[in-house]
LUMDO-84511 format. One record per residue (C-alpha): z, x, y; residue number from 1. Coordinates in nm, 2 decimals, always signed. Each point is the difference from the previous one (the first is absolute). Layout:
<pts>
+--------+--------+--------+-----+
!     c3 !     c1 !     c2 ! pos !
+--------+--------+--------+-----+
!      Z !      X !      Y ! NUM !
...
+--------+--------+--------+-----+
</pts>
This chain:
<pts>
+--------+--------+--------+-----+
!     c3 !     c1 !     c2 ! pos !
+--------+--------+--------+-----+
!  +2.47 !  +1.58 !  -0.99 !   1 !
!  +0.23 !  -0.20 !  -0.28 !   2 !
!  +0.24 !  -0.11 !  +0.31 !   3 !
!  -0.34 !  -0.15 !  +0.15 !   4 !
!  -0.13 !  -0.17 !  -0.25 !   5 !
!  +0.31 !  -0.14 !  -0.10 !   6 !
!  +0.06 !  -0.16 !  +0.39 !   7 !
!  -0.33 !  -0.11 !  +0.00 !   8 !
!  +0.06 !  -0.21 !  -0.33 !   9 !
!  +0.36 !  -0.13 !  +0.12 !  10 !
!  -0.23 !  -0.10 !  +0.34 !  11 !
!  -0.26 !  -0.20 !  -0.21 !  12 !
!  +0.28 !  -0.10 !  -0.18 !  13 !
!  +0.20 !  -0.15 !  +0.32 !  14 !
!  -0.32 !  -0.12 !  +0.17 !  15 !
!  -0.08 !  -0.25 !  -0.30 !  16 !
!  +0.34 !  -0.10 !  -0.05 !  17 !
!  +0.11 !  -0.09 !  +0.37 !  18 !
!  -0.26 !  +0.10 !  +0.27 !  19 !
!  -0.38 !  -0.06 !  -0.20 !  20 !
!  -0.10 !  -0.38 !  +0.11 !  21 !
!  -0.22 !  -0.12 !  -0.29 !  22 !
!  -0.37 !  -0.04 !  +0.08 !  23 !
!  -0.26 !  -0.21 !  -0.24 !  24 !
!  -0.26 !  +0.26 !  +0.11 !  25 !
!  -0.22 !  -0.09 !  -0.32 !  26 !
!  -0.32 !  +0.20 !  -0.01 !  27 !
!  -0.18 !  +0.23 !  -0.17 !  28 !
!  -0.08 !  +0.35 !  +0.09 !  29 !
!  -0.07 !  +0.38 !  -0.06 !  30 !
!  +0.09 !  +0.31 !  +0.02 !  31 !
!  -0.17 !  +0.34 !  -0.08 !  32 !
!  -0.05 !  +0.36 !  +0.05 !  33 !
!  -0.38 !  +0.10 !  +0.04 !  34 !
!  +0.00 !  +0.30 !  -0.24 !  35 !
!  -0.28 !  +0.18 !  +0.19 !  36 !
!  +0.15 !  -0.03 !  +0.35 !  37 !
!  +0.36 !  +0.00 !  -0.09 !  38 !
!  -0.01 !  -0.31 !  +0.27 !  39 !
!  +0.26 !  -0.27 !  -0.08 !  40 !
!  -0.04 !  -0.35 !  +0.07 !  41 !
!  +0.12 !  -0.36 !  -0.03 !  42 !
!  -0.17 !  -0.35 !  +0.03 !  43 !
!  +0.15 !  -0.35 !  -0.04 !  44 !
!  -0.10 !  -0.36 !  +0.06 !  45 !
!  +0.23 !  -0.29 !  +0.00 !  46 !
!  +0.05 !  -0.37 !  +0.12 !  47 !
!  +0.29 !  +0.11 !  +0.20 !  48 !
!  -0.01 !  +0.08 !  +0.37 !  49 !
!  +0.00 !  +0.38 !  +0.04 !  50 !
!  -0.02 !  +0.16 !  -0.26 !  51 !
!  -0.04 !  +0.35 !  +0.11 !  52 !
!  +0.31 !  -0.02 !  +0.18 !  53 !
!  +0.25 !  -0.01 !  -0.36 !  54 !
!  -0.26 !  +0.09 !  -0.29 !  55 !
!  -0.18 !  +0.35 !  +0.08 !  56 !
!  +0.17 !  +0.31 !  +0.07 !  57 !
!  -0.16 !  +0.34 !  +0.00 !  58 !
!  +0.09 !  +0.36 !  +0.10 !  59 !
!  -0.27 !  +0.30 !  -0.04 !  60 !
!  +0.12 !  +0.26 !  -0.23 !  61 !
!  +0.27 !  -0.25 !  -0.20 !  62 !
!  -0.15 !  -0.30 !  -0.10 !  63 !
!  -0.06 !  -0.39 !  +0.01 !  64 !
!  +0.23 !  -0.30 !  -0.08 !  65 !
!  -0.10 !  -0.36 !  -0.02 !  66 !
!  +0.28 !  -0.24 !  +0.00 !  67 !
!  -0.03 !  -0.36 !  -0.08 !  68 !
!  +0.08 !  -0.32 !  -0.16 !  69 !
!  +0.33 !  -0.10 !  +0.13 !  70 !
!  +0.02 !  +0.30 !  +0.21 !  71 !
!  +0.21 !  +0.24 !  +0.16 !  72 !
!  -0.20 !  +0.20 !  +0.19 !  73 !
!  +0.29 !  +0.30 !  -0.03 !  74 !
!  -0.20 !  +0.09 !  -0.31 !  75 !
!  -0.26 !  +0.13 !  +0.25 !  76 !
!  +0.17 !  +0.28 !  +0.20 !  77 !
!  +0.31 !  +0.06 !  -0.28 !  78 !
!  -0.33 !  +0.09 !  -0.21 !  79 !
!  -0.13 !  +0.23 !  +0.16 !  80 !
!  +0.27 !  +0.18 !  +0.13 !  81 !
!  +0.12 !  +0.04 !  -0.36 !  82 !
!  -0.39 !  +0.17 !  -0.11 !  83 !
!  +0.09 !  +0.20 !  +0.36 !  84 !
!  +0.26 !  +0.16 !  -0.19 !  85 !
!  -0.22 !  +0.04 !  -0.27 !  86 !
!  +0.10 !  -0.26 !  -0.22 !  87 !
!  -0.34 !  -0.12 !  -0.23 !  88 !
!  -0.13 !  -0.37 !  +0.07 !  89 !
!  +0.16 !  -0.09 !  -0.34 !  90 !
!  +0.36 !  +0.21 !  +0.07 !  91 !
!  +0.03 !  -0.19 !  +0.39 !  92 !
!  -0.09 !  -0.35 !  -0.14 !  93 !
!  +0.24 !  +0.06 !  -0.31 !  94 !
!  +0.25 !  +0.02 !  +0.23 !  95 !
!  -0.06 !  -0.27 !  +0.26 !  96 !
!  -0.06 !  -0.26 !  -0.25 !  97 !
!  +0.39 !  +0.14 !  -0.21 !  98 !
!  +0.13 !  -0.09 !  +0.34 !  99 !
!  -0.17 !  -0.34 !  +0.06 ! 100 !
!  +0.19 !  -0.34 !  -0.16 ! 101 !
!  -0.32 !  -0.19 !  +0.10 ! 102 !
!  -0.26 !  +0.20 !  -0.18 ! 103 !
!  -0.16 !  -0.19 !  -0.23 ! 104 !
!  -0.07 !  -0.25 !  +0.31 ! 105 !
!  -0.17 !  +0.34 !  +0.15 ! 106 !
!  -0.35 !  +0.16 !  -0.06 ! 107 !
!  -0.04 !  +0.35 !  +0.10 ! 108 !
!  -0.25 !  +0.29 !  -0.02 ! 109 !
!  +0.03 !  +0.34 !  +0.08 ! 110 !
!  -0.27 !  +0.31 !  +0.02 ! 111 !
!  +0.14 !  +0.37 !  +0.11 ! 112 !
!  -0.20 !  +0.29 !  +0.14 ! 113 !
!  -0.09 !  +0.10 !  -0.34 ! 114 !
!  -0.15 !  -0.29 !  -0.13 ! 115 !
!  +0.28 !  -0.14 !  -0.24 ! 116 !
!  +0.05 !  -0.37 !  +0.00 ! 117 !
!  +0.26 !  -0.20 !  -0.08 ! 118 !
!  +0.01 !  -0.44 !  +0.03 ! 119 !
!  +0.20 !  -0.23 !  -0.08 ! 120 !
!  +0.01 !  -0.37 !  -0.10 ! 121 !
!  +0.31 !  -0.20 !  +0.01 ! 122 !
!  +0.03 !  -0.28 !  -0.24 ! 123 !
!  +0.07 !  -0.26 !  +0.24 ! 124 !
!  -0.29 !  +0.10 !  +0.26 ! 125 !
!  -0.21 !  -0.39 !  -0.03 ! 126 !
!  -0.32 !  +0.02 !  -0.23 ! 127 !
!  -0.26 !  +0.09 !  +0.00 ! 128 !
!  +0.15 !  +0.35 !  +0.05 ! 129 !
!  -0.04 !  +0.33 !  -0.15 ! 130 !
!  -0.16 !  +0.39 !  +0.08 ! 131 !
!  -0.20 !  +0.28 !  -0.15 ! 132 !
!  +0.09 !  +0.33 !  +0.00 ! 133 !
!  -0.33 !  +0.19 !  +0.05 ! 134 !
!  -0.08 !  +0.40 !  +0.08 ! 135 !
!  +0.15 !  +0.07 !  +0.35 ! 136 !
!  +0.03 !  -0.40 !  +0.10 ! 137 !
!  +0.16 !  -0.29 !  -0.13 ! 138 !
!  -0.07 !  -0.36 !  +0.08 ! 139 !
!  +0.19 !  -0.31 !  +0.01 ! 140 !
!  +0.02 !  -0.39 !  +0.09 ! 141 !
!  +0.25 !  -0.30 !  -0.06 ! 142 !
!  -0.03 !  -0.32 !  +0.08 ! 143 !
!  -0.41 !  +0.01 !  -0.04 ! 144 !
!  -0.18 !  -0.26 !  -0.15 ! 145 !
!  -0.06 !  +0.11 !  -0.30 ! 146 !
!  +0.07 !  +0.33 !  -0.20 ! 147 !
!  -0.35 !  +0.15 !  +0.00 ! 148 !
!  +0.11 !  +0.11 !  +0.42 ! 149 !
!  +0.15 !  +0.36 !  -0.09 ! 150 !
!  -0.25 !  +0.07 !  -0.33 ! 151 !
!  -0.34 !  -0.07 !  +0.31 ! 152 !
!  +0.20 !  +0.23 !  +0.23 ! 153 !
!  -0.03 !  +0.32 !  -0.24 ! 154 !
!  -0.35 !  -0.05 !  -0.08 ! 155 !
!  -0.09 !  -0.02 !  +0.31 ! 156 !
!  +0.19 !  +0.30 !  +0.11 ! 157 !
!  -0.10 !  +0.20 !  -0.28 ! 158 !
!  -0.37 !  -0.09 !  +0.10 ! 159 !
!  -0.02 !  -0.03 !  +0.32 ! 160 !
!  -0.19 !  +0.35 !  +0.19 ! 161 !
!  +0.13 !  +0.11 !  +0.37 ! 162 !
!  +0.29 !  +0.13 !  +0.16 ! 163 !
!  +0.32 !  -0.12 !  -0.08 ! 164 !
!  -0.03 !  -0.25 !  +0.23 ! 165 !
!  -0.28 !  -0.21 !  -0.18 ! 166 !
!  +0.23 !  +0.09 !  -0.34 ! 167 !
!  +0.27 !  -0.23 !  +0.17 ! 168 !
!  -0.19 !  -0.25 !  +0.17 ! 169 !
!  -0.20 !  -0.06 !  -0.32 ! 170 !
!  +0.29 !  -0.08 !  -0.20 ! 171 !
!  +0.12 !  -0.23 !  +0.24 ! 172 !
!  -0.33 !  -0.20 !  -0.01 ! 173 !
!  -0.01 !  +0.01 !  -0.36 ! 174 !
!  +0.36 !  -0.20 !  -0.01 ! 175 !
!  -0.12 !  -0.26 !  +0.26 ! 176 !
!  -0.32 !  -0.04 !  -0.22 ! 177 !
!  +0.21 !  -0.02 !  -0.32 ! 178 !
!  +0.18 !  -0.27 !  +0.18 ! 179 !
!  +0.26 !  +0.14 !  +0.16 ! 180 !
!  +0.33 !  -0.13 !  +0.15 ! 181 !
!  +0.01 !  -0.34 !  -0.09 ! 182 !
!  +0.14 !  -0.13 !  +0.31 ! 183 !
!  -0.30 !  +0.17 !  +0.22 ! 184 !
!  -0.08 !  +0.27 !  +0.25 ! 185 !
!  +0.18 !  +0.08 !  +0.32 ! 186 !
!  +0.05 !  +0.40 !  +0.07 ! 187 !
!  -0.10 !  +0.29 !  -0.11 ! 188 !
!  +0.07 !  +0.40 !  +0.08 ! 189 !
!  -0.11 !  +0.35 !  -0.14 ! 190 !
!  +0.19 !  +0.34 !  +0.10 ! 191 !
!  -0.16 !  +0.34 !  -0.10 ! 192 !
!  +0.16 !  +0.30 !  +0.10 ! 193 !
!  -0.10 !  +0.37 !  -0.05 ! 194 !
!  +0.05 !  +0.23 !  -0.31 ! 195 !
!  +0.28 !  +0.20 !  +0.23 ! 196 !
!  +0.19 !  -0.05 !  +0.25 ! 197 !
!  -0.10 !  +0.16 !  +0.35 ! 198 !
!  +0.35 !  -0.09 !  +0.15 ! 199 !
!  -0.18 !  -0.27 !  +0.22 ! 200 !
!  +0.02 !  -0.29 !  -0.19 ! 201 !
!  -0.24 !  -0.18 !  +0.28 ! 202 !
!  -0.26 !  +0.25 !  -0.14 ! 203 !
!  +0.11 !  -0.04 !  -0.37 ! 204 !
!  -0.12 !  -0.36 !  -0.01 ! 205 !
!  -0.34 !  +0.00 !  -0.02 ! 206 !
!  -0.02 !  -0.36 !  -0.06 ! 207 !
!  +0.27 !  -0.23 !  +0.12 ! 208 !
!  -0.11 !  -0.38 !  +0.05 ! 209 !
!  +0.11 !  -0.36 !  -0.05 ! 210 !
!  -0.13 !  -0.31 !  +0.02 ! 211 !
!  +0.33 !  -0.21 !  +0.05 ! 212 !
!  -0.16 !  -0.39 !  -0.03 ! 213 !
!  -0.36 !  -0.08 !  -0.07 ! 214 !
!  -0.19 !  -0.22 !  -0.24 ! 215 !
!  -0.18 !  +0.27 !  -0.14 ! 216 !
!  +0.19 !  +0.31 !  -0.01 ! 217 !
!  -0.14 !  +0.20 !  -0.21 ! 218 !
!  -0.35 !  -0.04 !  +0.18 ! 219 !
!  +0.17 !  +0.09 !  +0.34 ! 220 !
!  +0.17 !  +0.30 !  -0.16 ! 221 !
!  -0.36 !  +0.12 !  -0.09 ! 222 !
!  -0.15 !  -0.05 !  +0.38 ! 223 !
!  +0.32 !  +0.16 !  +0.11 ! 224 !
!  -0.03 !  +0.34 !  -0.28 ! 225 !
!  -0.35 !  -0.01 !  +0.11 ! 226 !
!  +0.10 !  +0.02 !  +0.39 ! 227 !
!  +0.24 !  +0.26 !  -0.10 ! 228 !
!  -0.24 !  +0.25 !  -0.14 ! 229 !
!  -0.23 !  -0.07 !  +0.27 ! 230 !
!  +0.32 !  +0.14 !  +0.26 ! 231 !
!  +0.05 !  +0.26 !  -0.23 ! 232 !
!  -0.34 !  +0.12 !  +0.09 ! 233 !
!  +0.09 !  -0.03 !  +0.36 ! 234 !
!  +0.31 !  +0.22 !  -0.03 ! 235 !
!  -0.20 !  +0.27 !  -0.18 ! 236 !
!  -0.26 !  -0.02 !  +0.25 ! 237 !
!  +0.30 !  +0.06 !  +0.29 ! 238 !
!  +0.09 !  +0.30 !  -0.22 ! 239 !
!  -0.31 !  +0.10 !  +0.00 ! 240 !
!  -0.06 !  -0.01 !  +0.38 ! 241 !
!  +0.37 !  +0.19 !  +0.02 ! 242 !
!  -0.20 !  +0.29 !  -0.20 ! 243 !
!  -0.30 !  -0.02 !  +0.21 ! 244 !
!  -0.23 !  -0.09 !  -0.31 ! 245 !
!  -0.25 !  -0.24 !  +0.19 ! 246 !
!  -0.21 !  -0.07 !  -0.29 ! 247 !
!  +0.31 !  -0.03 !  -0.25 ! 248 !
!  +0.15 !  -0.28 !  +0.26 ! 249 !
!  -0.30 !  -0.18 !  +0.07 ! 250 !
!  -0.12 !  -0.02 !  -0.36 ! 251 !
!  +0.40 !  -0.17 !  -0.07 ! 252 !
!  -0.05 !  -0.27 !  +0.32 ! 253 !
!  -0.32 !  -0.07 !  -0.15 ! 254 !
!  +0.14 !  -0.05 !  -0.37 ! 255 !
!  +0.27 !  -0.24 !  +0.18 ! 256 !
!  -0.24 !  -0.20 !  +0.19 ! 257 !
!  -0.20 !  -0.08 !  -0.28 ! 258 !
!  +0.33 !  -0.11 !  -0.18 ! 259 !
!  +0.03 !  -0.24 !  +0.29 ! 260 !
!  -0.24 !  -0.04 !  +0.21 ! 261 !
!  +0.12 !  -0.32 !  +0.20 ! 262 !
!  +0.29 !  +0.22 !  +0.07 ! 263 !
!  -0.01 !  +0.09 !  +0.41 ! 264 !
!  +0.27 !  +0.24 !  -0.01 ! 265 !
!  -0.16 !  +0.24 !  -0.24 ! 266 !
!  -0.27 !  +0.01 !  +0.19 ! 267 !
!  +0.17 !  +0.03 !  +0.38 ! 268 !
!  +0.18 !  +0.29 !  -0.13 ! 269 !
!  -0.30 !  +0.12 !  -0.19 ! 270 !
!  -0.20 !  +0.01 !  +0.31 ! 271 !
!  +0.30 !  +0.16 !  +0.22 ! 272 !
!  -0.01 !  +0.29 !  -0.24 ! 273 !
!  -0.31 !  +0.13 !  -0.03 ! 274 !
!  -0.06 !  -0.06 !  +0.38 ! 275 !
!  +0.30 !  +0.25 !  +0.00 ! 276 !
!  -0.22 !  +0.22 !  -0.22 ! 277 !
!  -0.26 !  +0.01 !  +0.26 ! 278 !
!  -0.22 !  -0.26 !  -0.24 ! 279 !
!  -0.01 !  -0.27 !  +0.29 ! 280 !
!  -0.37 !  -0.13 !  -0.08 ! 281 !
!  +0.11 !  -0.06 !  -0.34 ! 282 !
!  +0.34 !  -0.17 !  +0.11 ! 283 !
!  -0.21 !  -0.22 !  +0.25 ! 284 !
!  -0.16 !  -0.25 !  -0.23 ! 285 !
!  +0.40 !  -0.06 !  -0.18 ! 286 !
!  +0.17 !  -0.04 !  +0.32 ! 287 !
!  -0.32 !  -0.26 !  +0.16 ! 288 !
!  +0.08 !  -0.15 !  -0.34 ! 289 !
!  +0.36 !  -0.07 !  +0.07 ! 290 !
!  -0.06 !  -0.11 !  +0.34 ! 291 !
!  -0.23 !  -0.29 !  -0.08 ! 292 !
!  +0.24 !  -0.12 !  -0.24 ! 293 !
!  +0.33 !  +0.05 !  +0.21 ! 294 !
!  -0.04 !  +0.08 !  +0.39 ! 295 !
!  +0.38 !  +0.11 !  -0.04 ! 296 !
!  -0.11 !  +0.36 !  -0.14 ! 297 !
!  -0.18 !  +0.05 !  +0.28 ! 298 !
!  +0.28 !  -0.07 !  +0.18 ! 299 !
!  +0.20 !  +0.25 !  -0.17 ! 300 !
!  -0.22 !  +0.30 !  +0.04 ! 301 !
!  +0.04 !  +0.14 !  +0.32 ! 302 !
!  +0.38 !  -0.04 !  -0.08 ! 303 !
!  -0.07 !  +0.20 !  -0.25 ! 304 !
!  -0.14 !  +0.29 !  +0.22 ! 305 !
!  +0.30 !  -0.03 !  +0.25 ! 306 !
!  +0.25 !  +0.15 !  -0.27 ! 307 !
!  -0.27 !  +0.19 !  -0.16 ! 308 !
!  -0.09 !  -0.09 !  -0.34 ! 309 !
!  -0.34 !  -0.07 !  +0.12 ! 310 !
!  -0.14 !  +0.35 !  +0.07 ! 311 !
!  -0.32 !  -0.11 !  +0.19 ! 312 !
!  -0.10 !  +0.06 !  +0.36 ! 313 !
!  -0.05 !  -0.23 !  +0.28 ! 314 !
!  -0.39 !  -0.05 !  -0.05 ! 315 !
!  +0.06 !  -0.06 !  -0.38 ! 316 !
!  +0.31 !  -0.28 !  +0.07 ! 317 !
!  -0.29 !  -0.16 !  +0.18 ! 318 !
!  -0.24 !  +0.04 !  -0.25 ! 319 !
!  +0.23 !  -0.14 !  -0.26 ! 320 !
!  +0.11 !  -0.29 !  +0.22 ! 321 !
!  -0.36 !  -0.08 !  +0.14 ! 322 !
!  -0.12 !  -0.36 !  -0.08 ! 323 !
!  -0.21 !  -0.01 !  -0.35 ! 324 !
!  -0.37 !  -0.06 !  +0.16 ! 325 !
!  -0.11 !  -0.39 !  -0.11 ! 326 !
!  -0.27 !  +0.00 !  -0.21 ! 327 !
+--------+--------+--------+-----+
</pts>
């Protein structure tokens, strides 16, 4: 375990020296551990072109780092690996930043599986610039407007109720609205993983989305969170349908659909299931639905039945496929 922390310090150490290329990923973000899920999460918004691909970094079971300022996004995955080998937040950026010759040009926060936090501030990240250290999350901005950004941030995640995404989407709208980076708006991400690891990090991130270049990130981070929990619905009503729990499944399609409504998709593949279920006549009005708005789904469907994920007979392919009557 020493020999591995060590190489993972002289790594950091030989990234930012000759490898790391500078970044002026300015922004502000967040990162917590929601003490009654154990779910760890991340959130940032910058004026900067992608943010989620260099700021967040999050593993379930070890922790969250943001990394910004002038960044070097090795901060992210040396992070975590050192709270992997069970280094605290505090002990793994203690030792990145020891390594680092540009770290007061860097801002950095870090959150472990436990909850401990640990940030830091260099003193030549540009004003305004600064972070609070709260229970389980710590919050931090440079370049913002004004020095009231990272104060609004904690309020509003110490106030805000909901999950833990509406924690970190709240402290993000409390920087914008307390003025925020004070060149603009241009992307935005969040990353939320699960309180352990299941070994499948494709189902350890629970959410995982970016908006890379918009005028108003943070509002298309919220449709896209709010699409997200919607899907979420969809997968547990699949899992549902797996267990043969009709009611359970339909009950999570319906929860989805009133997320989003406009969304065909959700209810195609609503429709598909509980005709598989035997529910046709209440799969009929969906599907008719669908069809009106997109004759390609009605395309689709007998496809469907020729590799057999539409379980219906002959005489109910043509009822599903008949012409709506014209009123």
């Amino acid at each position: 375990m020493h020999h591995l922390c060590a190489f993972l310090i002289f790594l950091v150490g030989l990234s930012t020296s000759l490898l790391a290329q500078e970044r002026p990923v300015h922004t502000y973000s967040i990162v917590a551990r929601d003490p009654d899920t154990g779910e760890i999460g991340v959130a940032v918004q910058s004026h900067w072109l992608s943010v989620g691909s260099l700021v967040p970094w999050a593993e379930a079971g070890v922790g969250a780092v943001a990394t910004q300022s002038f960044v070097d996004p090795a901060y992210g995955p040396l992070g975590l690996e050192l709270m992997r080998a069970g280094k605290t937040a505090g002990q793994a950026l203690d030792g990145l930043l020891a390594s680092d010759p540009g770290r007061e040009v860097r801002q950095v926060a870090m959150v472990d599986a436990k909850g401990t936090i640990a940030a830091f501030t260099g003193s030549n990240c540009i004003p305004a610039a600064g972070h609070i250290e709260g229970e389980q999350f710590s919050v931090q901005a440079n370049l913002m407007l004004n020095d009231k950004v990272w104060p609004a941030m904690a309020k509003a995640y110490r106030e805000i109720r909901g999950d833990l995404a509406d924690h970190l989407l709240a402290a993000l709208d409390a920087a914008q609205a307390a003025g925020g980076d004070i060149r603009g708006k241009q992307s935005a991400a969040i990353l939320i993983v699960r309180r352990n690891s299941t070994g499948k990090p494709w189902l350890d991130r629970l959410v995982d989305l970016r908006v890379e270049d918009h005028p108003e990130p943070l509002k298309e981070l919220r449709r896209l969170v709010a699409m997200r929990r919607a899907y979420r619905h969809m997968d547990d009503g699949d899992l549902a349908m797996e267990k043969k729990d009709v009611d359970r499944a339909l009950k999570s399609y319906s929860a989805a659909m009133q997320l989003n409504p406009e969304n065909l998709e959700m209810k195609y593949w609503s429709a598909v299931s509980m005709a598989n279920a035997g529910r046709l006549d209440d799969a009929l009005p969906l599907l008719k639905s669908v069809f009106a708005a997109d004759p390609n789904w009605r395309e689709l469907t007998p496809r469907l039945r020729k590799v057999d994920l539409l379980k219906v007979s002959e005489k109910d392919l043509a009822r599903i496929l008949a012409p709506t009557p014209s009123k």
